[in-house]
N, C-alpha and C positions, 0 to 999 in steps of 0.2 A: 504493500500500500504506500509506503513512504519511498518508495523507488518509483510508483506512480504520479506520485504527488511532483517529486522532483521533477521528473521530466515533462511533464507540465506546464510546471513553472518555466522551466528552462526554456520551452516552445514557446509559451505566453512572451517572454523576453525579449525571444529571435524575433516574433512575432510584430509586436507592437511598432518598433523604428521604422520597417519595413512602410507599413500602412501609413504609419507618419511622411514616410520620403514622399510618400504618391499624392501625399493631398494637402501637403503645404510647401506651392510654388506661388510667389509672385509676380506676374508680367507687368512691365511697364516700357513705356513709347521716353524714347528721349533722346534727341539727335540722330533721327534719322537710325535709329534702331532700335530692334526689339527686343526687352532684356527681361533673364530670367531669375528671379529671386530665390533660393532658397531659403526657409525658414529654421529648417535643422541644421543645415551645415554651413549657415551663412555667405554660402558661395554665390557666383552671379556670374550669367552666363552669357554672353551676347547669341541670338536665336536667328536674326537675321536682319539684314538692313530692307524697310519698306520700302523704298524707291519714293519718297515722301519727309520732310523736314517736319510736319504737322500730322500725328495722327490723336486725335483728340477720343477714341474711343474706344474699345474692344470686347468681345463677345464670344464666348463657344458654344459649339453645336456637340453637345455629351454624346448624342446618339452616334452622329457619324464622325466626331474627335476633328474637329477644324474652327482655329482659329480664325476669329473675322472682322477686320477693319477697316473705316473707310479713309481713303486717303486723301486731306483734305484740299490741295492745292494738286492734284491731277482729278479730283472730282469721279472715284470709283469706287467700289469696292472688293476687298480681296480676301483669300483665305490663305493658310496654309497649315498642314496636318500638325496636331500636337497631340499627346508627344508625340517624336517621330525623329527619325535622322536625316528623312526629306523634306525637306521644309520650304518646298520651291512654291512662289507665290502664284495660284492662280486668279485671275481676273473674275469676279462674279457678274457686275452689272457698271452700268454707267449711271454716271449720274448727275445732279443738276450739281450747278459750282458750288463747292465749298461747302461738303456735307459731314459733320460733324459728330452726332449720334448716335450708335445701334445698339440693337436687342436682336437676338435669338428665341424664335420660338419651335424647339427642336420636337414638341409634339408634334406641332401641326405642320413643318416644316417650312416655315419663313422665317422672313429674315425684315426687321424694322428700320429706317434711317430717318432722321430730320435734316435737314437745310435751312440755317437759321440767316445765311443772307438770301440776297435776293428775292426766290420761290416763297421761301416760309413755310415747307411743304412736310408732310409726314409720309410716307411712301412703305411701301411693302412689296414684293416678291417672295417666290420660292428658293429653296437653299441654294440650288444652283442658278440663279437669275433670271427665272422663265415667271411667266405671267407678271409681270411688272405691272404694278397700282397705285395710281396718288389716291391716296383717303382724303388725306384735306392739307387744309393749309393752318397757320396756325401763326400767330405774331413770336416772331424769334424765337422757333425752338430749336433746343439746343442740345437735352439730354433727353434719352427714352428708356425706358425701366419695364418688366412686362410681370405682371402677376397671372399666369399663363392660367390656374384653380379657377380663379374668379373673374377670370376675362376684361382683367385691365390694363394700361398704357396709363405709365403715369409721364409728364412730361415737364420739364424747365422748359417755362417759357422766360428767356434771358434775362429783361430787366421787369419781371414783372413778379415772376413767383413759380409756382408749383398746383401743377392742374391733373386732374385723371380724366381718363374717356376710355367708354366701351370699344373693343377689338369690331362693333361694328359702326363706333362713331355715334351708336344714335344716342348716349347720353355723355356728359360732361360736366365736371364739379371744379370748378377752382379750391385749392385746398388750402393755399398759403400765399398771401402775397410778401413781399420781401421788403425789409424795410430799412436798407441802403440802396444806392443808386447803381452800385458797381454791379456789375455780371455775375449771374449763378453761374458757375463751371461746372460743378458738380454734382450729382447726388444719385443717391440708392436706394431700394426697399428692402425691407427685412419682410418678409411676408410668413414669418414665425410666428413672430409677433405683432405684427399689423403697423408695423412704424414706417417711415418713412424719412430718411436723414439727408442734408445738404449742407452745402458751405456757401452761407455767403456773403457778399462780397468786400466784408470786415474782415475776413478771417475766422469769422465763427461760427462751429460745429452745431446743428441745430437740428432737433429730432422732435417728428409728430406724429399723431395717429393719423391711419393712411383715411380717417375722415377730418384731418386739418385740427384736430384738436389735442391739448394737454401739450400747448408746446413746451420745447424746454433745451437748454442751453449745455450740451456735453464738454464743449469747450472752447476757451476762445485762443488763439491761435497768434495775432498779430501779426498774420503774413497774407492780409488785405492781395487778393487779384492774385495769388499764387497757388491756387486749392486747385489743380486740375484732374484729379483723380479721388474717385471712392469707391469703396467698395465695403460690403457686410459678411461678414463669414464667424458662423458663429456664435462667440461672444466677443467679439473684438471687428472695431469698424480699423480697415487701411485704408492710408489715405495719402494724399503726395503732399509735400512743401516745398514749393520752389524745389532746387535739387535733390532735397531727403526724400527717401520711403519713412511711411511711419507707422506705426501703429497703436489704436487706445481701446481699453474696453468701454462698453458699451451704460456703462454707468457714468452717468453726468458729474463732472469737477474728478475726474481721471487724469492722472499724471501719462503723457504718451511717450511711447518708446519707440528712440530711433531705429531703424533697421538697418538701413545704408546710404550713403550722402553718394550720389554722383554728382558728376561736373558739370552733367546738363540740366534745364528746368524740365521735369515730370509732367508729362504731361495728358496722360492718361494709363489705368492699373487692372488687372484682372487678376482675382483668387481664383487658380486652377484648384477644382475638390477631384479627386479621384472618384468617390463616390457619387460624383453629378448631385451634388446638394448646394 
């Protein structure tokens, strides 16, 4: 029994690091490449350069393992396999200038973007860029988020706030308007718990229910106009500053831990989970 017990334990051991390596990476866009975080062994990986100075968003498809971002100053977007040791960029769709955005919805298999100059436009396709849709148009959107259960898009609208709408458009709720002047860059859902988090354009971390209420202040940051990535996993929100990775939990007036200072401004982040959580 106690020779059972031991080897067990000894498996449990082998066990646990393993499932750790797979499901804590962090991706992040910064100078013109794609880089990958390690959370256990603190390494950092360069994954590939996007052919793009500006990629302000990233997304994966769990089911078929492909990363997805749009590139915002050649105006497309692209994928390539993660993990993977091929990691050749392929082209998905075209698209109007300067599009900023996306969401993966690997149920149903599409793929979401916004264009917050010009068009103003929310859009949609399938995974590989076929059936191409403008839903609507929308005053500066900027970030799209997708609560894939309950069939919502929640959206930054830039200098205005944070809105949701039905995946068929026909309803819409403003949830939060924003009260500085500067641009929302960022923000996420927690769809655990029904919240919904952003930065803005103070520098400070602000969390609500995903019906606009019980706001409340996680943290304030002082790095005004530098927030260009978030992300929720867990109990702990990542987040960029200016050139840091960071990361805090999810309890308001939290002390945040650096993770790694690069040399360029961060400018959007993806928690790869192994278990597609």
């Amino acid at each position: 029994m106690g020779v059972r017990l031991w080897f067990c334990m000894c498996l449990f051991a082998l066990c646990v690091p393993l499932v750790s390596s797979l499901s804590s990476k962090v991706l992040y866009s910064a100078n013109n490449a794609i880089m990958e975080f390690d959370l256990d062994t603190r390494t950092v990986t360069k994954l590939l350069e996007p052919g793009s100075n500006r990629v302000f968003a990233m997304d994966y498809d769990y089911k078929h393992r492909f990363i997805y971002f749009p590139r915002y100053d050649t105006n497309d977007i692209v994928r390539f396999a993660y993990p993977s040791s091929n990691r050749t960029l392929q082209t998905v769709v075209q698209t109007d200038p300067f599009p900023s955005g996306i969401a993966v919805d690997s149920t149903n298999e599409h793929i979401y973007w916004v264009v917050p100059a010009g068009t103003n436009t929310l859009s949609r396709c399938n995974l590989d860029g076929s059936n191409l849709t403008l839903l609507t148009t929308l005053s500066v959107p900027y970030v799209v988020r997708l609560d894939v259960t309950n069939r919502w898009m929640y959206i930054v609208k830039a200098y205005i706030g944070v809105m949701k709408l039905r995946f068929d458009i026909a309803e819409q709720q403003m949830l939060v308007n924003i009260t500085t002047s500067a641009i929302i860059h960022c923000m996420d859902i927690d769809t655990d718990e029904s919240r919904v988090y952003w930065f803005e354009g103070n520098g400070e971390l602000i969390s609500a229910k995903d019906d606009g209420s019980d706001i409340k202040t996680i943290i304030s940051t002082n790095t005004g106009g530098n927030n260009f990535g978030l992300r929720v996993s867990g109990s702990y929100l990542y987040y960029a500053g200016n050139k840091q990775l960071l990361m805090v939990n999810k309890t308001p007036v939290s002390t945040p831990t650096v993770l790694y200072n690069d040399t360029s401004r961060i400018e959007s982040i993806f928690v790869f989970n192994q278990s597609g959580m």
